[in-house]
C-alpha positions as CSV (number, residue, x, y, z in Angstrom):
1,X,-32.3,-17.6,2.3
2,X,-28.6,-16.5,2.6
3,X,-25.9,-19.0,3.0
4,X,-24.5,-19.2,6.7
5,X,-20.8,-19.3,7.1
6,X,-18.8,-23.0,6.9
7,X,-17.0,-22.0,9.3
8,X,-18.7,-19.7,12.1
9,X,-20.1,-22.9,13.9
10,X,-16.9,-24.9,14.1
11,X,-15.1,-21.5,14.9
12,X,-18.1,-21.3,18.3
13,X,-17.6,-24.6,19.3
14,X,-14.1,-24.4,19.6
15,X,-14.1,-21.0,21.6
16,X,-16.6,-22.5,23.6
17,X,-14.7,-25.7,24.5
18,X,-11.4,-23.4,25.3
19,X,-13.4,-21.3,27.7
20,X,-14.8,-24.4,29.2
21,X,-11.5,-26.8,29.2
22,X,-9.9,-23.6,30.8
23,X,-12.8,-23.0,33.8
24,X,-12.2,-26.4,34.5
25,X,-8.2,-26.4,35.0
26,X,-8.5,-23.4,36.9
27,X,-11.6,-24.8,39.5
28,X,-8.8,-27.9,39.8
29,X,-5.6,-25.8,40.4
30,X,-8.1,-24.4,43.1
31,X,-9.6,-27.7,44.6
32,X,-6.0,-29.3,44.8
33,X,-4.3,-26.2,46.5
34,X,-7.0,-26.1,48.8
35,X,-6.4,-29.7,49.9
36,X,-2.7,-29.2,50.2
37,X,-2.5,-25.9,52.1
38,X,-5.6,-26.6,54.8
39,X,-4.3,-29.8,56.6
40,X,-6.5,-28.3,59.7
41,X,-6.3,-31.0,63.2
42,X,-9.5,-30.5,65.2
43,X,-8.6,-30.4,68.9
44,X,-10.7,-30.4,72.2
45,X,-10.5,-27.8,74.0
46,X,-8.9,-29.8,77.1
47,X,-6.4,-30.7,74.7
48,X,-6.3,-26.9,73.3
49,X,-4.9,-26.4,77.3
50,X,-2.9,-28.8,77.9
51,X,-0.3,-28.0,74.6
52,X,-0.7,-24.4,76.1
53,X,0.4,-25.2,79.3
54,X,2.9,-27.4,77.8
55,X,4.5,-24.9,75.9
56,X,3.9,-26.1,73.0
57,X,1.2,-23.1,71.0
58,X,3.3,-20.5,69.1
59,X,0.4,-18.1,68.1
60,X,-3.2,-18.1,67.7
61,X,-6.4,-16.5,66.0
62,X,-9.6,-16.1,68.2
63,X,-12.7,-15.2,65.9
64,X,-15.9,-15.5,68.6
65,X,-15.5,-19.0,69.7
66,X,-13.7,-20.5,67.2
67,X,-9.7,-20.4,68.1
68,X,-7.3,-21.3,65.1
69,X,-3.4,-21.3,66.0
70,X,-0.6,-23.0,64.7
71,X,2.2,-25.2,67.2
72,X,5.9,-24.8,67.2
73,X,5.9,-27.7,65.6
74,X,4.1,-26.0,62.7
75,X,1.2,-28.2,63.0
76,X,-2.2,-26.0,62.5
77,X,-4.9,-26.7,64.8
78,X,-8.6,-25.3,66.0
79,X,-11.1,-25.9,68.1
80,X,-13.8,-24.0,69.6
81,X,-13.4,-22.1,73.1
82,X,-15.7,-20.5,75.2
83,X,-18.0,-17.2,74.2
84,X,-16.6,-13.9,74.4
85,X,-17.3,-12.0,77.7
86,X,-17.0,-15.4,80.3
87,X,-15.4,-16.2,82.8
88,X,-13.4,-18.9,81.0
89,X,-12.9,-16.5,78.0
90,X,-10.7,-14.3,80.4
91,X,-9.3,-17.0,81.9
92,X,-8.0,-18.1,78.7
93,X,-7.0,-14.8,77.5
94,X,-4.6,-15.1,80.9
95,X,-3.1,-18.3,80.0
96,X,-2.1,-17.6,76.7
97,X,-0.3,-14.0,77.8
98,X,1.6,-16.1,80.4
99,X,2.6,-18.7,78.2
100,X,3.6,-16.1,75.7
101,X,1.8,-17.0,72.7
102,X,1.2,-14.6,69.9
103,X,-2.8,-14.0,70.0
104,X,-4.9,-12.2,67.5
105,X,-8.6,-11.5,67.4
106,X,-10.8,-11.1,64.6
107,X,-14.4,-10.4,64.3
108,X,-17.0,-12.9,64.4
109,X,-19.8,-11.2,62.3
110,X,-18.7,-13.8,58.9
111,X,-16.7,-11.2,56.5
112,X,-14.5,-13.2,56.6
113,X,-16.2,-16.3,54.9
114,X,-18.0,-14.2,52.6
115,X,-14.5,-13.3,51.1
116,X,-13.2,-16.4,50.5
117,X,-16.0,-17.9,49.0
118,X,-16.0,-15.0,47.0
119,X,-11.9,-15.3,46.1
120,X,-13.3,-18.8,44.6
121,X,-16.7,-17.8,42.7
122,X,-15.1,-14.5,41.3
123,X,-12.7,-15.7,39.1
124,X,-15.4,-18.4,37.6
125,X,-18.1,-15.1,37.1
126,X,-16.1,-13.8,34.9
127,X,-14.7,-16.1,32.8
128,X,-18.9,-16.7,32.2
129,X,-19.5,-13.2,31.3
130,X,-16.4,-13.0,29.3
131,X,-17.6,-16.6,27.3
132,X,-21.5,-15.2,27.6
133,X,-20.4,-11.3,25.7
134,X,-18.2,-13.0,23.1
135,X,-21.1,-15.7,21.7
136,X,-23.7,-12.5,21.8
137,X,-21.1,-10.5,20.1
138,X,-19.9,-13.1,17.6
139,X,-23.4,-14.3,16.8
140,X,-24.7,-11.0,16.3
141,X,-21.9,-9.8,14.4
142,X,-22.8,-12.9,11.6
143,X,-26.3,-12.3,12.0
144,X,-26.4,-8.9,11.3
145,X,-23.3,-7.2,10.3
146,X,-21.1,-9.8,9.1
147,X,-22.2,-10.0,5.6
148,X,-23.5,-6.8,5.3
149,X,-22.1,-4.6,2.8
150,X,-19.3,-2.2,3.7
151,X,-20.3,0.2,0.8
152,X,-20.3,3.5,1.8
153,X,-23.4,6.3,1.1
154,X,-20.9,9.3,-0.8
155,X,-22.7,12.6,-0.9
156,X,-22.4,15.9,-2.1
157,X,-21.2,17.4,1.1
158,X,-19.2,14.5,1.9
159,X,-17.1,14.8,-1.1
160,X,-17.1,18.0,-2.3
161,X,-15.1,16.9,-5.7
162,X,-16.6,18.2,-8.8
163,X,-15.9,18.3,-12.9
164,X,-13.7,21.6,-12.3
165,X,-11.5,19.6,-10.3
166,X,-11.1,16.9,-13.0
167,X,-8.8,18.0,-15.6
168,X,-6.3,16.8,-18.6
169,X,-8.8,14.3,-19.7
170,X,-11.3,16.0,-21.4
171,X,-12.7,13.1,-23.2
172,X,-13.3,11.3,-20.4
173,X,-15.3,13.9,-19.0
174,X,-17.7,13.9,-21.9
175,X,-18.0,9.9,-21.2
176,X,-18.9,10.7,-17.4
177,X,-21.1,13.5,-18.0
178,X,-23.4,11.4,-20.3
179,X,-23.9,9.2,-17.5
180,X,-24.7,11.9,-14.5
181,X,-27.4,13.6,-17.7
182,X,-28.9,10.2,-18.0
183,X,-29.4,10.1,-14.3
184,X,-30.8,13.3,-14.1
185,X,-33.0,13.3,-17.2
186,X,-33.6,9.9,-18.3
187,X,-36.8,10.8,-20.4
188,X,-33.9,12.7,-23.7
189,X,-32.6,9.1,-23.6
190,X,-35.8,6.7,-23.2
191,X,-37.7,8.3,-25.7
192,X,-35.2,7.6,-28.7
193,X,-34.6,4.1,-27.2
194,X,-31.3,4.3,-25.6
195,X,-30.8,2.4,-22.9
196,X,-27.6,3.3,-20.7
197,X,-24.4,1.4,-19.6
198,X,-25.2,-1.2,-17.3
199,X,-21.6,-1.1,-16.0
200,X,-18.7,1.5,-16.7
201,X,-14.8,0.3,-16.6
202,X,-12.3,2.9,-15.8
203,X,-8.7,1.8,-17.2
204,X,-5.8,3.5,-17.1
205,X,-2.4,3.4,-14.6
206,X,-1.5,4.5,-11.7
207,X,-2.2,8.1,-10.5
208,X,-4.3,8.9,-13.8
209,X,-7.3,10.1,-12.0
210,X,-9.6,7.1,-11.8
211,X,-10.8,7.5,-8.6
212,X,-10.6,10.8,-8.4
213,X,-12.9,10.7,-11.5
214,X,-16.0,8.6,-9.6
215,X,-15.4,11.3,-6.7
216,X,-16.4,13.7,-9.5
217,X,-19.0,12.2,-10.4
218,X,-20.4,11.4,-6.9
219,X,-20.5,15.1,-6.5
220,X,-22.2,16.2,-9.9
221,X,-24.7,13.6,-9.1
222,X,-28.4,14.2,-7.9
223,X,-28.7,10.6,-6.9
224,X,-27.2,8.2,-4.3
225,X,-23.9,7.2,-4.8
226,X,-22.4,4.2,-2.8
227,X,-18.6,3.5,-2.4
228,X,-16.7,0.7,-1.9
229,X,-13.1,-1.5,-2.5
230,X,-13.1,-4.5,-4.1
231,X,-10.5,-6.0,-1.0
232,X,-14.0,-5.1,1.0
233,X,-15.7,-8.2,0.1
234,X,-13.0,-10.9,0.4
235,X,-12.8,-12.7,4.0
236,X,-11.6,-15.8,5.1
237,X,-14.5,-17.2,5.6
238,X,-16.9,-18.8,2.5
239,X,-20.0,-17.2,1.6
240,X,-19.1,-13.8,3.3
241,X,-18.5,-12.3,0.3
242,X,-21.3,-13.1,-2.1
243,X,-23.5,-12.4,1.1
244,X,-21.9,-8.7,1.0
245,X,-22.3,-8.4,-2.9
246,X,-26.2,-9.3,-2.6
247,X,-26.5,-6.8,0.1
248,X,-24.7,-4.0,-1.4
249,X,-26.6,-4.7,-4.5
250,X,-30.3,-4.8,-2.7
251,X,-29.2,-1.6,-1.0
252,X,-28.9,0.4,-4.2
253,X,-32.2,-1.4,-5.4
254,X,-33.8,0.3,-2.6
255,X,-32.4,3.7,-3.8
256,X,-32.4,3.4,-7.4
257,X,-31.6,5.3,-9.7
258,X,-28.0,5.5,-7.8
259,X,-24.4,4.8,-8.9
260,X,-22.3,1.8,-7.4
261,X,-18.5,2.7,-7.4
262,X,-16.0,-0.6,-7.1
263,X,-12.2,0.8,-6.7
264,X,-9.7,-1.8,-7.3
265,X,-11.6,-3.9,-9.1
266,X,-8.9,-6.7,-9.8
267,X,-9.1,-7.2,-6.2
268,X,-12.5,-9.1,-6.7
269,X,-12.7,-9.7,-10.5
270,X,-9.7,-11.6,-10.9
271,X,-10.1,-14.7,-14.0
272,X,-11.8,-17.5,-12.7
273,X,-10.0,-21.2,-12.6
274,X,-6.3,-19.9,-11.3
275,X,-7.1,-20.0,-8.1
276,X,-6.0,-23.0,-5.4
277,X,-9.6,-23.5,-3.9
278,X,-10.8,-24.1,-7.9
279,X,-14.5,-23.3,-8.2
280,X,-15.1,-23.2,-4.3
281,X,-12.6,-20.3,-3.6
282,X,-14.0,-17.5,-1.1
283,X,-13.2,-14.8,-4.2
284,X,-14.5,-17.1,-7.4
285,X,-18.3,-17.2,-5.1
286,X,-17.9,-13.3,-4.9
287,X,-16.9,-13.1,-8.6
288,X,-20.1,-15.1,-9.2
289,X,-22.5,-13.3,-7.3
290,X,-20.9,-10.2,-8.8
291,X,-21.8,-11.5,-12.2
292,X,-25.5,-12.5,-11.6
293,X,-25.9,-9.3,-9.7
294,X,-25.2,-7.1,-12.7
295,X,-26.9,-9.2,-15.7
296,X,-29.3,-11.6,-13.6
297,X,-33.2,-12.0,-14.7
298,X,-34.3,-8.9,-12.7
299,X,-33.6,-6.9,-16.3
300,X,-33.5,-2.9,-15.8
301,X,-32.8,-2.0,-12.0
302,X,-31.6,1.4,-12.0
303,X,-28.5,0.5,-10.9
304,X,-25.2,1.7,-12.9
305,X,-21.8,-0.5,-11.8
306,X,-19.0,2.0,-12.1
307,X,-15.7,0.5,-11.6
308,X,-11.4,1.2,-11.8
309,X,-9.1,-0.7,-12.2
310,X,-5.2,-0.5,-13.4
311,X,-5.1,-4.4,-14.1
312,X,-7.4,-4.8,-16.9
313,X,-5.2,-8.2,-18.2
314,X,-6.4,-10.4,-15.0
315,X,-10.0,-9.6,-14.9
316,X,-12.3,-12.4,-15.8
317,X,-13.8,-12.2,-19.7
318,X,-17.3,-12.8,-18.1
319,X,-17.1,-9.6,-16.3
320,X,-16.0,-7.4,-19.3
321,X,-18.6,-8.9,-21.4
322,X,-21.6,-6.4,-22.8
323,X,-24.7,-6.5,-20.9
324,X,-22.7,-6.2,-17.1
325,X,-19.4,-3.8,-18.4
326,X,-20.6,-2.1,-21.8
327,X,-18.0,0.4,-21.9
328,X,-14.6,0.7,-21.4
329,X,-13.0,4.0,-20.7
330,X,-9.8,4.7,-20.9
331,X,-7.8,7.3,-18.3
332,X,-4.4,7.9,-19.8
333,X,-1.8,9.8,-18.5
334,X,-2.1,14.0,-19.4
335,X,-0.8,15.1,-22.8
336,X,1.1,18.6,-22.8
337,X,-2.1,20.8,-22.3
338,X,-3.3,18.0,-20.0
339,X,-0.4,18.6,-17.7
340,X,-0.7,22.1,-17.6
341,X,-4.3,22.2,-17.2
342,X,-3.9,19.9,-14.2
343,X,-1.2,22.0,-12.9
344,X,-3.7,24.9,-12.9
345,X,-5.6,22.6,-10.9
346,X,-3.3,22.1,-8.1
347,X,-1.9,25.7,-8.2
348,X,-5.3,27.5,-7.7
349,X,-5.3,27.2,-3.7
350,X,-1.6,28.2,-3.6
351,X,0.2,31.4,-3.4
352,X,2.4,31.4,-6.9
353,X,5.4,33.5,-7.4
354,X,4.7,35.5,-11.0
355,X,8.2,33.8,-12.3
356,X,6.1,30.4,-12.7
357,X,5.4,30.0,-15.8
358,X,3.1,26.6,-15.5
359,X,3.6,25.8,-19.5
360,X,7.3,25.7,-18.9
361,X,6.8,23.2,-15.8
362,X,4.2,21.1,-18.5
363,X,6.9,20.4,-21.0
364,X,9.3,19.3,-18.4
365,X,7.6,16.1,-17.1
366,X,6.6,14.2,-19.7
367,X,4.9,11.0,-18.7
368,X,3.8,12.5,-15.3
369,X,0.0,12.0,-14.0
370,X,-2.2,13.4,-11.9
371,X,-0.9,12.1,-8.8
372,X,2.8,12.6,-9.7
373,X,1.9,16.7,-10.7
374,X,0.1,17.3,-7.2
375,X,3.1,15.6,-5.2
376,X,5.5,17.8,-7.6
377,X,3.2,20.8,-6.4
378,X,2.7,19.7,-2.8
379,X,6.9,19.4,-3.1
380,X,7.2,22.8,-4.3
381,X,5.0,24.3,-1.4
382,X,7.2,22.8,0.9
383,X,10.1,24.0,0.0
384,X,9.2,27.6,-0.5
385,X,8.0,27.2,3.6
386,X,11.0,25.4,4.9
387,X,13.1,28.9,3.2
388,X,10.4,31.6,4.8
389,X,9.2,32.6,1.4
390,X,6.1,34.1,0.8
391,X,5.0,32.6,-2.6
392,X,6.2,29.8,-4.7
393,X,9.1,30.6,-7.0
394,X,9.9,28.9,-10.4
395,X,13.2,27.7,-8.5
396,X,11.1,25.4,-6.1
397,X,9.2,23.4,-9.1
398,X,12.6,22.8,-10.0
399,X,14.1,21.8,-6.7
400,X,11.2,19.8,-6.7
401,X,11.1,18.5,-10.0
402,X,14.7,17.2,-9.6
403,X,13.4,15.4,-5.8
404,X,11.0,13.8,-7.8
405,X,13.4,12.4,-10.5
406,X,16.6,11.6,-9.3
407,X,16.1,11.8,-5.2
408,X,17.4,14.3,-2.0
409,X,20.8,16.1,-3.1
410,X,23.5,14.9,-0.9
411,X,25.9,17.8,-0.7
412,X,27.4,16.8,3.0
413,X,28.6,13.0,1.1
414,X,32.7,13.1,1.0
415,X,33.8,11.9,-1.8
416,X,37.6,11.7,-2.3
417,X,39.1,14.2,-5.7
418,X,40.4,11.1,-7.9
419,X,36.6,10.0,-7.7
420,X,34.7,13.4,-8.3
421,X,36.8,14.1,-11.0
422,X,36.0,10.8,-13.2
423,X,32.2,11.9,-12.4
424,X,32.5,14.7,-13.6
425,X,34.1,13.8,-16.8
426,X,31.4,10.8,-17.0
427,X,28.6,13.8,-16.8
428,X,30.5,16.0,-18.9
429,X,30.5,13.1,-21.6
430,X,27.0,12.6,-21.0
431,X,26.0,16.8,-21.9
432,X,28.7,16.8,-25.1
433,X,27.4,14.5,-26.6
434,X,23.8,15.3,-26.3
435,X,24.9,18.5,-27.8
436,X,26.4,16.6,-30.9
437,X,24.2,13.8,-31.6
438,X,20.7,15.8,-33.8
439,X,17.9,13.7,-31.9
440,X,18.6,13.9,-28.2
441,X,16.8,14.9,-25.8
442,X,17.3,18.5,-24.6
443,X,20.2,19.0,-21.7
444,X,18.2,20.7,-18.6
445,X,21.2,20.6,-16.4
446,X,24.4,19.0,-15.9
447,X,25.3,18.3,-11.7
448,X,27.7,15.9,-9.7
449,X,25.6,16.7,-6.8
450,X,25.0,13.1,-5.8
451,X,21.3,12.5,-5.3
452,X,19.3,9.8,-3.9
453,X,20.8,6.0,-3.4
454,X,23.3,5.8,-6.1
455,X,23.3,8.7,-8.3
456,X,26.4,9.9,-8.0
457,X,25.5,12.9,-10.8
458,X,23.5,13.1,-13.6
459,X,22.7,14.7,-16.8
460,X,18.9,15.6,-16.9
461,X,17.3,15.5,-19.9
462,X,13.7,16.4,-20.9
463,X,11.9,16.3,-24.0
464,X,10.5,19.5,-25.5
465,X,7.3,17.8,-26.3
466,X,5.3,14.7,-26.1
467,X,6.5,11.9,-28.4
468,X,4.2,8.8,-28.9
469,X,6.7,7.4,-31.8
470,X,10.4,6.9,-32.2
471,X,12.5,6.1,-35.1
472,X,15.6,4.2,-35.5
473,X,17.9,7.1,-36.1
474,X,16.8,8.5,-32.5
475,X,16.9,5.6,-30.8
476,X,20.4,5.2,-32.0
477,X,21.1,8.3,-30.8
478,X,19.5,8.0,-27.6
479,X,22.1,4.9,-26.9
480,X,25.2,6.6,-27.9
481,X,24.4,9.0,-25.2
482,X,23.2,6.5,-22.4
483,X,27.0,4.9,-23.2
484,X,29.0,8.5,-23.9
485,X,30.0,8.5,-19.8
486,X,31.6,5.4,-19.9
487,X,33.3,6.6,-23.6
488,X,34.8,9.4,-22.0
489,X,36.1,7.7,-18.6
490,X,37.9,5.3,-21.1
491,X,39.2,7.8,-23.2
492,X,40.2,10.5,-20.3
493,X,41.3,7.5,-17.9
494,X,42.1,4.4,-20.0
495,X,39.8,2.4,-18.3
496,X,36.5,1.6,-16.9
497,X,34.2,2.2,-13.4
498,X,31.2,0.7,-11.8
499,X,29.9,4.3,-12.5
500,X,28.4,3.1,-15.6
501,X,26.5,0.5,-14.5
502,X,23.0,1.5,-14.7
503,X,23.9,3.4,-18.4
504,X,24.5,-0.2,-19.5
505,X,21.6,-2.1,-18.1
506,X,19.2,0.8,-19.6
507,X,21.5,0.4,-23.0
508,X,21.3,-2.9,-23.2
509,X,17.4,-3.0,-22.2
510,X,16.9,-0.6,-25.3
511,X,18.9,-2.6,-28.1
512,X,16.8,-5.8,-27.1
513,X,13.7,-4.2,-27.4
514,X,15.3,-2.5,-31.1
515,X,16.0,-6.1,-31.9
516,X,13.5,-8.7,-30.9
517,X,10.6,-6.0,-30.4
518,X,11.0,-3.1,-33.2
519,X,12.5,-5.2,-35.6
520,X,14.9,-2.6,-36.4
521,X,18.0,-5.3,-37.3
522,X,19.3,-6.5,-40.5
523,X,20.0,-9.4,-39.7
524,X,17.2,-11.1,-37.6
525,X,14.7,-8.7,-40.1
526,X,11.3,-7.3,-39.2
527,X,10.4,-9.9,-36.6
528,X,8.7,-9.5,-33.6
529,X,10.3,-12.4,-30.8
530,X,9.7,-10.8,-27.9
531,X,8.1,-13.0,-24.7
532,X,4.7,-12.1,-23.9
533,X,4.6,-12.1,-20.2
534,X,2.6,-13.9,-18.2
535,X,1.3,-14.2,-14.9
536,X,1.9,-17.2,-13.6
537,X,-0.4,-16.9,-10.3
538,X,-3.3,-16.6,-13.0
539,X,-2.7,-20.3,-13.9
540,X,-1.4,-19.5,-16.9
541,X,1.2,-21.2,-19.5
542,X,4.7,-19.8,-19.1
543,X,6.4,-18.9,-22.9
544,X,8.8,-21.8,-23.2
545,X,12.8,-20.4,-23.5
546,X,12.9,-22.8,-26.5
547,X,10.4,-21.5,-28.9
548,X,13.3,-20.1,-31.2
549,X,15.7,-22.2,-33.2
550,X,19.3,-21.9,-31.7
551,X,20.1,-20.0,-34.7
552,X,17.8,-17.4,-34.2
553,X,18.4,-17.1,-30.6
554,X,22.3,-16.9,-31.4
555,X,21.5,-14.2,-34.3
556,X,19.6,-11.9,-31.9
557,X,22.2,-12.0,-29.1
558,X,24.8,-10.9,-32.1
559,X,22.8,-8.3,-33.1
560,X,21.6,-6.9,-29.5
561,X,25.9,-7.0,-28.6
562,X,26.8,-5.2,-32.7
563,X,23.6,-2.6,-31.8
564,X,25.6,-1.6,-28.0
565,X,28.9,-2.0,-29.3
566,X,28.5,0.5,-32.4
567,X,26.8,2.9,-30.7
568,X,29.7,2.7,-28.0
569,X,32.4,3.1,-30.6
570,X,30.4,6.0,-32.1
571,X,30.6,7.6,-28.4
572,X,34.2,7.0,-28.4
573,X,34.8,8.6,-31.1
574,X,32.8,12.1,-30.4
575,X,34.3,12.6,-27.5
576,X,37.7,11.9,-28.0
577,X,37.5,14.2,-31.4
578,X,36.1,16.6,-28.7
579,X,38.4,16.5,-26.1
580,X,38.6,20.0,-25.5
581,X,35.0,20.7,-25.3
582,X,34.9,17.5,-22.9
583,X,37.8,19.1,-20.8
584,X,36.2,22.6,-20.2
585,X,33.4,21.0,-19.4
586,X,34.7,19.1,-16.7
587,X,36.6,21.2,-15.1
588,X,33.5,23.8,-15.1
589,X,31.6,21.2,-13.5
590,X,34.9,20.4,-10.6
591,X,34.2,24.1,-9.5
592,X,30.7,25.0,-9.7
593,X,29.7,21.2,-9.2
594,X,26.0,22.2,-11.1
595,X,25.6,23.8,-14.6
596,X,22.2,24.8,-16.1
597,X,21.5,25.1,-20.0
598,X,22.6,28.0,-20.7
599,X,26.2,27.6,-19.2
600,X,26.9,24.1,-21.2
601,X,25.4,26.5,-24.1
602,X,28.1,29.1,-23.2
603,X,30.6,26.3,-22.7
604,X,30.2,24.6,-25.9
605,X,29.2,27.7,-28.3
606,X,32.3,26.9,-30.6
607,X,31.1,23.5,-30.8
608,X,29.4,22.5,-34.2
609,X,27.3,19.2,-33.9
610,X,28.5,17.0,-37.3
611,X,26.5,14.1,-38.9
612,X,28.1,10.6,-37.9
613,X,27.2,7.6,-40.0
């Protein structure tokens, strides 16, 4: 027997007393003008004559033998006169024309009273049909659709995704594909014993391909695939929920073998205990029902849970136990050939220029995924139609590329000379010493084309190839260059600009993390201090501040301020022993505002990059 709604009842009784409490102030209003505005004196008709000969009638209504009028006095009246077509009736008719009273007839055949009892009744007709729809609506809605499972039947036609369209994750593939064989061909499996994943966890970030994945796999599949959000099961109301889990769940029952796909799985699966309601919160009775559903004592069901998430830290440890999630997969974002191969991908429907050169385009956005590769193509695309071209030229992914990173180019923004000439020898010290350090990143291009919010220029550098490790010596190097603009605005200018500002938060960012995360400091040693974070809407402890001696706290903000300051001093010094270089560059920069690799190549070809302790 399923669990009725707590609060459906209370919610009908209350509708139903606001319907009622309202019909009743509106038949009162009603009663109460009535007996104000119809103050009616009932007169003989001897009496009728006498205030018309008197003078005293300003206007009346004849309707048959009823006469209604109203004195000067503004006193209404009626009384009842004689029948239409009399003597008297004419006689009458006289009177009233001599005495100058305003007459008006209307018929006698009862319209009239129809209406008005019909001004009074219509109002309270509706309001009843209006209370009558919403109960039948509301009651059927909780009887029959309410807690019925939103999940939706995905199909072959319907989605249209398969494998081909799936690429940069190879591995994963292979996972996936195991389970559509199994589903198709169960008998290479059961007769050596295997059994198959109950349940199937797709992890990975944002954009990776998760859902994109279960699309897949909905269209490789010969067997019913339903489709739903975890956000689809939470309501306000209790019960609703688990009522929707147990109905999604007999559903697939009914068309088993068939695979169940929950996106956003955190939305539903969140730990237990953290919440405000405690053990009778709306999503802990889901999260329940979730877990009995997928490892009750029904045993084998046919039923494969395939879910993704990109919060893997805040679901409950029931729910990622074996026997309801048996395996884990995880999506990460594309290597090199991933990139490319998912380029391909998005590329295949579009009309490509033969200057794009996709590899090229792979090693320049390291640490994009999926998502961010189709928005750079869908970018490029654009662009090409905004200028009339007929294909896609290398020069849009670039465009693009850069729209992505750093924002729209501002080229209209005034900004006055003092100004764009410290940015330009800020970006100028940024490409030098890139060029002189021996691990920095590769110098794409060198602008003071302000782009996006705050960027007033930038100097865009990519890696060559993936790195999954760094060591000291290039982290090192990688600070003195996030610092080198603000070295050569103090050298150039003798002092400092707000310019620098996000160079020092992302400086200062990286020489904690050397320090209290790396260990890569003398003086603290090969510790690891850093603060796990926690969330503290999962009810968990917070990391204390004082959980390091006041020694040890004072030694790692020495070390973090010696890591920032040396590598500033080492900035310093290159480009003030480079001043030349650092001056050509700059002024390049003043007149053609953007310069590509090979012109800070051209521009710094007598420059010879020197080892600095």
């Amino acid at each position: 027997m399923e669990r009725k709604p707590v609060g459906t009842s209370w919610n009908f009784r209350l509708i139903t007393f606001l319907l009622v409490l309202g019909l009743v102030v509106f038949l009162f209003v009603q009663l109460f003008q009535t007996g104000t505005t119809s103050r009616t004196n009932t007169f003989s008709y001897s009496h009728f004559l006498d205030q018309v000969r008197a003078g005293r009638v300003g206007e009346v209504l004849i309707q048959g033998t009823k006469i209604e009028g109203v004195l000067k006095t503004g006193e209404r009246f009626s009384t009842q006169g004689p029948p239409e077509g009399s003597s008297a009736y004419g006689d009458l008719i006289q009177l009233l024309e001599a005495q100058g009273v305003s007459i008006q007839f209307q018929s006698s055949s009862g319209a009239g009273w129809f209406l008005t009892i019909l001004s009074y009744l219509l109002p309270v007709i509706l309001v009843i049909a209006f209370w009558s729809w919403m109960m039948r609506r509301m009651q059927g809605t909780n009887a029959f659709t309410f807690t019925q499972s939103r999940a939706k039947l995905v199909t072959k036609e319907y989605t249209k995704v398969t494998f081909k369209d799936v690429a940069g994750i190879e591995e994963v593939l292979e996972e996936v594909r195991e389970i559509v064989e199994y589903l198709k061909d169960p008998g290479r499996f059961v007769r050596l014993g295997a059994k198959i994943p109950k349940g199937i966890l797709l992890v990975g970030p944002p954009g990776t391909g998760k859902t994109l994945l279960a699309r897949a796999i909905a269209g490789e599949a010969g067997v019913p695939f339903f489709s739903i959000s975890g956000s689809d099961f939470v309501e306000m109301f209790v019960g609703v929920g688990a009522a929707r889990v147990r109905d999604m769940f007999q559903k697939a029952k009914a068309n088993a073998p068939c695979i169940v796909f929950i996106d956003e799985l955190d939305a539903v699966g969140r730990k237990r205990g953290a919440g405000i309601g405690g053990g009778h919160d709306e999503r802990e009775q889901t999260l329940n029902q979730l877990l009995a559903e997928m490892d009750g004592f029904e045993g084998d069901t046919g039923v494969i849970v395939l879910a993704a998430t990109n919060r893997p830290d805040v679901l409950d440890p029931a729910l990622l136990r074996p026997g309801r999630f048996d395996r884990k997969i995880v999506v990460p974002p594309p290597d090199l050939h991933g990139r490319e191969a998912i380029l391909r991908v998005h590329t295949r429907n579009k009309k490509i220029s033969s200057d794009v050169d996709l590899s090229v385009l792979a090693r320049r956005t390291p640490g994009f995924v999926g998502a961010d590769l189709e928005n750079l193509c869908n970018e490029a695309a654009l662009l090409a139609a905004r200028k009339n071209k007929p294909a896609i030229e290398m020069a849009d992914f670039e465009e693009a590329l850069e729209r992505v990173i750093t924002g729209l180019a501002r080229k209209g923004m005034y900004i006055k000379e003092e100004e764009r000439r410290r940015i330009a020898y800020h970006e100028a010290g940024h490409a030098l010493v890139s060029k002189l350090v021996p691990n920095a990143d590769p110098l794409l291009k060198v602008t003071i084309v302000p782009r996006g919010i705050a960027a007033l220029g930038y100097a865009l550098q990519l890696p060559s190839e993936d790195r999954y490790l760094l060591t000291r010596a290039e982290l090192l190097d990688r600070l003195t260059v996030l610092l080198s603009g603000r070295a050569a605005e103090e050298v150039v200018f003798g002092d400092q600009s707000t310019g620098a500002a996000e160079d020092l938060k992302q400086a200062t960012e990286l020489a904690k993390r050397m320090v209290v995360e790396y260990g890569m400091s003398e003086e603290v040693g090969p510790l690891s201090l850093g603060k796990e974070r926690t969330n503290i809407f999962l009810g968990e402890e917070i990391v204390k501040s004082d959980e390091h001696s006041e020694e040890l706290t004072s030694a790692i903000d020495r070390e973090i301020r010696r890591v920032v300051l040396d590598a500033y001093n080492r900035a310093k010094d290159l480009v003030a022993r480079y001043r030349k270089a650092l001056d050509r560059l700059a002024q390049e920069l003043l007149k053609r505002e953007t310069l590509d690799k090979e012109d800070v190549d051209k521009l710094l070809a007598d420059v010879v990059p020197q080892p600095v302790g």
